[in-house]
C-alpha positions as YAML, in Angstrom:
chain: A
units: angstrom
residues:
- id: 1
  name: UNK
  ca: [36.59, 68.35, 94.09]
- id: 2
  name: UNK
  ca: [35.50, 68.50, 97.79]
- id: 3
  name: UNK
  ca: [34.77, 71.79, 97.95]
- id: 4
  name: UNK
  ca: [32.97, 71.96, 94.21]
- id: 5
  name: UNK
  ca: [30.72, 69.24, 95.77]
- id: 6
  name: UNK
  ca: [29.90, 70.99, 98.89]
- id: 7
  name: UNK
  ca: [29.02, 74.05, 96.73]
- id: 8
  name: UNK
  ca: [26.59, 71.65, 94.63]
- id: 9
  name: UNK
  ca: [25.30, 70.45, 97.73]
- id: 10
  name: UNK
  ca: [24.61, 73.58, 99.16]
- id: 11
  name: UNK
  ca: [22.72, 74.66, 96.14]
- id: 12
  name: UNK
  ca: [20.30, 71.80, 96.21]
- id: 13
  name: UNK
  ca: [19.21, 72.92, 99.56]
- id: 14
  name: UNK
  ca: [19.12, 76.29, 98.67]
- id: 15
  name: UNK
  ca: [16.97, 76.30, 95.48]
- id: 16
  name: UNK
  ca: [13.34, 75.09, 94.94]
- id: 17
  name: UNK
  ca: [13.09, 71.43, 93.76]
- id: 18
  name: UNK
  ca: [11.75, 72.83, 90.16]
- id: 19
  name: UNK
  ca: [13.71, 75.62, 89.78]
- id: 20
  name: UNK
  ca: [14.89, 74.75, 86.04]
- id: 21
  name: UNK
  ca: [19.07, 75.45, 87.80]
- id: 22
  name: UNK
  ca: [18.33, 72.98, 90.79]
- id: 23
  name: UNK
  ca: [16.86, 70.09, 87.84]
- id: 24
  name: UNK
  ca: [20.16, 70.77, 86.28]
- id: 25
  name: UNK
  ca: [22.48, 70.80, 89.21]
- id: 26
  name: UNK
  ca: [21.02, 67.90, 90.73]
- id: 27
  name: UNK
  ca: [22.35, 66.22, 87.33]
- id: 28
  name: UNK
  ca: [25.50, 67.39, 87.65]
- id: 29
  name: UNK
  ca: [26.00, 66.79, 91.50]
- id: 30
  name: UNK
  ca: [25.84, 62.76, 90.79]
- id: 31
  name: UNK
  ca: [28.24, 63.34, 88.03]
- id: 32
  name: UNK
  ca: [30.83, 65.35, 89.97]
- id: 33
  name: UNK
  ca: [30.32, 62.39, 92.77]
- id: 34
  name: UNK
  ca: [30.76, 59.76, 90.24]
- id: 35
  name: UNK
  ca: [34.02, 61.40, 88.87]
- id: 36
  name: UNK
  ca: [35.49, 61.57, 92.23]
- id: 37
  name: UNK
  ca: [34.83, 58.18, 92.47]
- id: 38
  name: UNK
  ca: [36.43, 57.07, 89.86]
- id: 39
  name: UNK
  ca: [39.04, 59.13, 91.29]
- id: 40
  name: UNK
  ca: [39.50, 57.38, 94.13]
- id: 41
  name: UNK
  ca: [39.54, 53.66, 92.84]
- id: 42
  name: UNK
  ca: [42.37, 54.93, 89.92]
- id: 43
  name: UNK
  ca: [40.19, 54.44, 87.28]
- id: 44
  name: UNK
  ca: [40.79, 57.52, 85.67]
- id: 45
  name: UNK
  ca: [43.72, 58.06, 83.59]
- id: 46
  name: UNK
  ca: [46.54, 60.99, 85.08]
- id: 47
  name: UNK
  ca: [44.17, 61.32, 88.25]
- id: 48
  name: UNK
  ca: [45.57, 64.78, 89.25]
- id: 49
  name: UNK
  ca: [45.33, 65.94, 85.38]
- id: 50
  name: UNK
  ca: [41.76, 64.50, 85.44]
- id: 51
  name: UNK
  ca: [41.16, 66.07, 89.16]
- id: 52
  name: UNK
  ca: [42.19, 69.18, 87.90]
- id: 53
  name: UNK
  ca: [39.78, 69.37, 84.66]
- id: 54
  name: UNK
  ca: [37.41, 68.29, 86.80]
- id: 55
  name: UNK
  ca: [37.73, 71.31, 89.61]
- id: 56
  name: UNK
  ca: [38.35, 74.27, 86.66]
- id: 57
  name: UNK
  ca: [35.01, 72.34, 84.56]
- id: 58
  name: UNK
  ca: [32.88, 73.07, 87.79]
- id: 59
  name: UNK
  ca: [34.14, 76.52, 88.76]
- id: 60
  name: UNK
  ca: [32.86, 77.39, 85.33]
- id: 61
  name: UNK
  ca: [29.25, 76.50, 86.05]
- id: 62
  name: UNK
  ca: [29.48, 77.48, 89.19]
- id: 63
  name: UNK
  ca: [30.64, 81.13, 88.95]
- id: 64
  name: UNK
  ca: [27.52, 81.43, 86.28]
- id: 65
  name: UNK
  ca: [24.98, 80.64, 89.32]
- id: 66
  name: UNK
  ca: [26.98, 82.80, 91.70]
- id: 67
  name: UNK
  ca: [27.42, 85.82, 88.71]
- id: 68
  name: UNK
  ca: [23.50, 86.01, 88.02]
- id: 69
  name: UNK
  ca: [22.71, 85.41, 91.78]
- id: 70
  name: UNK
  ca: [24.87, 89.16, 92.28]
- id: 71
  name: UNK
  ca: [22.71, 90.64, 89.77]
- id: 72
  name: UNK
  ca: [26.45, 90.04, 87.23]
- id: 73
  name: UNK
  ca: [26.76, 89.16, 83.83]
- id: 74
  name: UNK
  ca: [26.65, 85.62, 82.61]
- id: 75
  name: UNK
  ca: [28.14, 83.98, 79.94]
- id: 76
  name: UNK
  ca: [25.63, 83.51, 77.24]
- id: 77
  name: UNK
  ca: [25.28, 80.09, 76.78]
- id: 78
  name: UNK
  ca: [23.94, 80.15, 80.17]
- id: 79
  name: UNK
  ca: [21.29, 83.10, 79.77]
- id: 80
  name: UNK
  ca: [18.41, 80.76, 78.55]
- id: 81
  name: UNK
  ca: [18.37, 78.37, 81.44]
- id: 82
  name: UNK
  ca: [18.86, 81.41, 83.95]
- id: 83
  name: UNK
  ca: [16.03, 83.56, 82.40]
- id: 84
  name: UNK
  ca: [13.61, 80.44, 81.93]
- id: 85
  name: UNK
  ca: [14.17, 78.68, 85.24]
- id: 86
  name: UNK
  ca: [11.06, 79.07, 86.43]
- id: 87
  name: UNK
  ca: [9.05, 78.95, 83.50]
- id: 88
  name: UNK
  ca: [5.94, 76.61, 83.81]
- id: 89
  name: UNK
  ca: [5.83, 75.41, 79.75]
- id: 90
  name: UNK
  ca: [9.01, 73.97, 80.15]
- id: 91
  name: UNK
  ca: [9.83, 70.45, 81.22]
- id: 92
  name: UNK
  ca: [12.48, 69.23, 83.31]
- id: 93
  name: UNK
  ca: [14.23, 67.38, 80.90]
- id: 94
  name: UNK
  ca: [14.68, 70.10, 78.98]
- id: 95
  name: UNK
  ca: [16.53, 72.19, 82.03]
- id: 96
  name: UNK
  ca: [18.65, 69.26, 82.33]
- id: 97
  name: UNK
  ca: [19.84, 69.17, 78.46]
- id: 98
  name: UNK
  ca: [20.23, 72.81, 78.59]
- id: 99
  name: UNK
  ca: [22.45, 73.08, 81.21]
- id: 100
  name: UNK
  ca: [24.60, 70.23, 79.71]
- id: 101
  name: UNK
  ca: [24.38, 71.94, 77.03]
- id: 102
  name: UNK
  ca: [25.87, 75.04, 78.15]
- id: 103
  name: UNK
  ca: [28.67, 73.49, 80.16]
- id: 104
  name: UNK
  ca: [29.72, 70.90, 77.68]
- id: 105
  name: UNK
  ca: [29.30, 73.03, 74.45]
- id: 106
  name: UNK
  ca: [31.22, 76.21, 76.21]
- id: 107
  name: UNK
  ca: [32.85, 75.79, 79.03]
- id: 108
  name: UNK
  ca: [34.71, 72.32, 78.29]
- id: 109
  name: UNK
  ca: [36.75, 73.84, 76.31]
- id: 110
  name: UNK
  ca: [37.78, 76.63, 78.30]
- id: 111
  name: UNK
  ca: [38.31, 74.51, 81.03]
- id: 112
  name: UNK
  ca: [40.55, 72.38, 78.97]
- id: 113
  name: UNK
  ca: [42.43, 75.28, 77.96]
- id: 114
  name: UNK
  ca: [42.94, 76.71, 81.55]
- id: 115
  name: UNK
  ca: [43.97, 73.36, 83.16]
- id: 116
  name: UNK
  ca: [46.42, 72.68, 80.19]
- id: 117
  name: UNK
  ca: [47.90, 76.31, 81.06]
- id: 118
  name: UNK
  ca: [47.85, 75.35, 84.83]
- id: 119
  name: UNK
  ca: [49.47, 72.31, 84.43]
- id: 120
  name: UNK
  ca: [52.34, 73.37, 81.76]
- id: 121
  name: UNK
  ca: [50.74, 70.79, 79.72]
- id: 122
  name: UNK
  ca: [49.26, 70.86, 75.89]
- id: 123
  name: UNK
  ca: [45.79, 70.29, 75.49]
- id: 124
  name: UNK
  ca: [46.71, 66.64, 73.96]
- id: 125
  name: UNK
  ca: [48.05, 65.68, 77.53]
- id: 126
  name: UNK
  ca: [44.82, 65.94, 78.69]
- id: 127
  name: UNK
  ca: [42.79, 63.90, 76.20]
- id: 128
  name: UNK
  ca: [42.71, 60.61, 77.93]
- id: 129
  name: UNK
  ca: [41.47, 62.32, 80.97]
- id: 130
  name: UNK
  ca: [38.99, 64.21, 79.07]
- id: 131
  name: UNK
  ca: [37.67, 60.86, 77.34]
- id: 132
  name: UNK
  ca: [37.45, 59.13, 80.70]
- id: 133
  name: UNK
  ca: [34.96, 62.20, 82.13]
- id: 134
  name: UNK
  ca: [33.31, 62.40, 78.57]
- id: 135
  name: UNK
  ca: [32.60, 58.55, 78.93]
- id: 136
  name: UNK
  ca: [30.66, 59.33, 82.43]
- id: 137
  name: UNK
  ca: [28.90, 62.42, 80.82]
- id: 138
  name: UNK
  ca: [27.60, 60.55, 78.14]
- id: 139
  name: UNK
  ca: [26.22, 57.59, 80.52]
- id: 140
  name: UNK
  ca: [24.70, 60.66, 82.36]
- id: 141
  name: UNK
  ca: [22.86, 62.00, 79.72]
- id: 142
  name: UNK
  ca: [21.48, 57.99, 79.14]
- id: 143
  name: UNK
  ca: [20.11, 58.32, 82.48]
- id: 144
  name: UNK
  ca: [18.66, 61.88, 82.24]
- id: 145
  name: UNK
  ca: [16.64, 61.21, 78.90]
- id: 146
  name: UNK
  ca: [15.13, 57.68, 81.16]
- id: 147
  name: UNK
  ca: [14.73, 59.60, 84.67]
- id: 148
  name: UNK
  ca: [13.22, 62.79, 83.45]
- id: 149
  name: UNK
  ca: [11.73, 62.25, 80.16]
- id: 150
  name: UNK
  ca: [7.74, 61.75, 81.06]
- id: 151
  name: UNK
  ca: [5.64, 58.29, 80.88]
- id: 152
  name: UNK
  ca: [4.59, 56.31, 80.48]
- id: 153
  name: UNK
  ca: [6.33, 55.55, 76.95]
- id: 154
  name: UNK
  ca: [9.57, 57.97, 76.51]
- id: 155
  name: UNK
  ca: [9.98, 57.51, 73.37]
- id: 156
  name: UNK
  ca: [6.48, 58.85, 72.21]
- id: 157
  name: UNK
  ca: [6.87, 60.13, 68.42]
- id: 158
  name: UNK
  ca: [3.73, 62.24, 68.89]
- id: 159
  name: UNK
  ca: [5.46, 64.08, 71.62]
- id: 160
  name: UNK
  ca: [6.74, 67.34, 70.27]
- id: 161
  name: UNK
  ca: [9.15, 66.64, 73.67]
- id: 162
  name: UNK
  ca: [10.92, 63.32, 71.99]
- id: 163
  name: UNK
  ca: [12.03, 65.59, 68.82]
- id: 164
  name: UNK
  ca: [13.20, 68.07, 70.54]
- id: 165
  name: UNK
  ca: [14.94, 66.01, 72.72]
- id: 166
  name: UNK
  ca: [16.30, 63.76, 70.01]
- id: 167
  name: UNK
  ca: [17.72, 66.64, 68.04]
- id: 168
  name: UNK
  ca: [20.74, 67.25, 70.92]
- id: 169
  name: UNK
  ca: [23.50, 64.85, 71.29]
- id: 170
  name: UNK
  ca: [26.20, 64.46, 74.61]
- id: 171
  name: UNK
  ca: [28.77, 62.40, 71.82]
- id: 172
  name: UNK
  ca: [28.66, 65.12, 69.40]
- id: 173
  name: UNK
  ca: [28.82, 67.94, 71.89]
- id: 174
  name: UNK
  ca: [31.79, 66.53, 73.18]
- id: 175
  name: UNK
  ca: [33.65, 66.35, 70.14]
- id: 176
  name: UNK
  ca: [32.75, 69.62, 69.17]
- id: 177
  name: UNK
  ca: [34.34, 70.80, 72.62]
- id: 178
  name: UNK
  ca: [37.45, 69.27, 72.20]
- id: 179
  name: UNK
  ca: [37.77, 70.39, 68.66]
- id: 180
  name: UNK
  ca: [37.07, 73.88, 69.92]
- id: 181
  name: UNK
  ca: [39.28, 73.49, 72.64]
- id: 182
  name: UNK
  ca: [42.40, 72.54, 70.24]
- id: 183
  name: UNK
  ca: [41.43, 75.74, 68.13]
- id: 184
  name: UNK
  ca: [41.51, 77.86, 70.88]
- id: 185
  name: UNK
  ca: [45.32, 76.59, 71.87]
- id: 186
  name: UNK
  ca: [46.24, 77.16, 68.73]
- id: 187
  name: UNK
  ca: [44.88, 80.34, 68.91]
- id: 188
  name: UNK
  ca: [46.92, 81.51, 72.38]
- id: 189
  name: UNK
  ca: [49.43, 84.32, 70.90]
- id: 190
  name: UNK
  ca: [47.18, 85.22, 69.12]
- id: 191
  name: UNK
  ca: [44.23, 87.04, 71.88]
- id: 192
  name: UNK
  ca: [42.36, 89.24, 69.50]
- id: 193
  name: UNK
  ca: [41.33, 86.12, 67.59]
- id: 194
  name: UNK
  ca: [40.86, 83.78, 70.65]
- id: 195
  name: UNK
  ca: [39.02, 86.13, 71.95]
- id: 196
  name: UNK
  ca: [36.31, 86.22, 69.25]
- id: 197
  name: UNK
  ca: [36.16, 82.74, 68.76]
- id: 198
  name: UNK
  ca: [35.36, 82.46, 72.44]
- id: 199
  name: UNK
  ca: [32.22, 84.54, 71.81]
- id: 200
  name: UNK
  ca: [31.06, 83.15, 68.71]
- id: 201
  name: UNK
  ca: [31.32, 79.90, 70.54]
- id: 202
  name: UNK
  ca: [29.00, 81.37, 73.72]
- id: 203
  name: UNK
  ca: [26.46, 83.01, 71.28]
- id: 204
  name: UNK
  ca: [25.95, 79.28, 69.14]
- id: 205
  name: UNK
  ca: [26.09, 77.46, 72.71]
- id: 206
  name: UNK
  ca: [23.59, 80.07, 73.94]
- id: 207
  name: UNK
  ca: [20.91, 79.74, 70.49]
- id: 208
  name: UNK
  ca: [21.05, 75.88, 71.11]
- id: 209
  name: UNK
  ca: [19.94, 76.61, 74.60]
- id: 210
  name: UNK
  ca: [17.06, 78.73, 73.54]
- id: 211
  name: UNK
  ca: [15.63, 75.86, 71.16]
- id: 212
  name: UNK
  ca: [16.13, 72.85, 73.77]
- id: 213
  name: UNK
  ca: [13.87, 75.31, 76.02]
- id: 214
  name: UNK
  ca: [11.12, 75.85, 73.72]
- id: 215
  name: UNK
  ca: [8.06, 75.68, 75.98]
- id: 216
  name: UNK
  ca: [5.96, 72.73, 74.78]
- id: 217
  name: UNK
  ca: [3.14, 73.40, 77.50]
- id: 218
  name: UNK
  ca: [0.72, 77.26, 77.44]
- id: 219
  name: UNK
  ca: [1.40, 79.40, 80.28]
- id: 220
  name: UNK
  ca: [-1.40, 78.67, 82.62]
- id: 221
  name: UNK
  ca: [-3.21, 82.07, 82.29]
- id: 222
  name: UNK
  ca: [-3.81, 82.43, 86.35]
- id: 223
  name: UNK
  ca: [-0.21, 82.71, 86.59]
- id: 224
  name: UNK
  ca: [1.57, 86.31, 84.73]
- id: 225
  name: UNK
  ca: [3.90, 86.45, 87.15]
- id: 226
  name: UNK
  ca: [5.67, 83.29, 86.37]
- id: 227
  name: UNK
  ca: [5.87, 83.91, 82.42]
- id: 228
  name: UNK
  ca: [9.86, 84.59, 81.44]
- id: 229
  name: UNK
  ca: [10.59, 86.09, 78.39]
- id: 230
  name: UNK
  ca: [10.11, 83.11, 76.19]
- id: 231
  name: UNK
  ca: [6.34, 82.81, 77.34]
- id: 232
  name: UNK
  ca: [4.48, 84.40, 74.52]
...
């Protein structure tokens, strides 16, 4: 967890403050701290089960960054928020939800998977754990919709930004992921078929992505060089 931090930590310093991956990490970061936290006063269920999802959960985001920062190939539930990072229409609450997006809709269930394989464990061994860090996640995204959504009244129903935002839900996602992660145990002897339920998985993760970034501001026209490919 330490060392997962430090990495977070070290991004923040490294990427510009509106960088669409630094509004998203920044999220993240005070989640990761929070779970170690709870870590540390026992109030997590199987601590080193729930250490351990915790670590493999991170790696997952974090190999993304480092993959598309080598010029690699990403995952693509991840594409959208790497390719509109910088994209002026977009607002920051919508990076945030994105990334979440990604990592909870895809790569919680990996991770699940993995540390279940790492530990000797089934998948059901890890539940409590993973309803303890789902708990946190879901307080997070509370927090995100008040700290990023813009004033001075959030909740707006002529925003196009309150629908959009309205139409994704943390409790859902989860449920989804564990769901998906049970399938994909199931599916273990059997690669072929794990393996294309992995990518089906990534491709829906990745179209959800796409909507929650639909840019609800134009491109300022003095600025080409900052349009990504959803611009237009």
């Amino acid at each position: 967890m330490d060392r997962v931090i430090a990495r977070m930590r070290s991004l923040d310093g490294e990427l510009p403050h509106h960088d669409g991956v630094a509004v998203f990490n920044r999220v993240y970061l005070s989640v990761t701290l929070r779970v170690r936290g709870h870590l540390a006063d026992g109030l997590l269920p199987r601590p080193r089960a729930a250490a351990a999802l915790a670590a493999v959960f991170a790696h997952r985001y974090l190999d993304a960054v480092d993959r598309d920062a080598a010029g690699g190939p990403v995952p693509a539930c991840w594409r959208p928020l790497l390719r509109a990072r910088h994209h002026p229409g977009v607002r920051p609450v919508q990076f945030a939800l994105a990334g979440i997006n990604a990592h909870i809709g895809h790569d919680l269930a990996l991770a699940v998977v993995d540390t279940a394989r790492s530990l000797g464990c089934r998948p059901s061994a890890l539940q409590g754990a993973f309803d303890r860090v789902g708990d946190v996640l879901v307080e997070l995204e509370e927090r995100v919709r008040e700290e990023l959504m813009p004033g001075p009244d959030p909740l707006d129903v002529a925003d196009p930004l309150t629908h959009l935002v309205a139409g994704w839900s943390m409790e859902r996602a989860r449920d989804a992921a564990w769901s998906a992660a049970r399938l994909l145990w199931s599916m273990r002897r059997v690669p072929e078929l794990a393996g294309e339920f992995t990518e089906r998985l990534d491709a829906g993760v990745g179209l959800v992505g796409r909507f929650l970034l639909t840019p609800l501001e134009r491109c300022p026209a003095s600025r080409p060089a900052d349009r990504s490919a959803l611009c237009g």
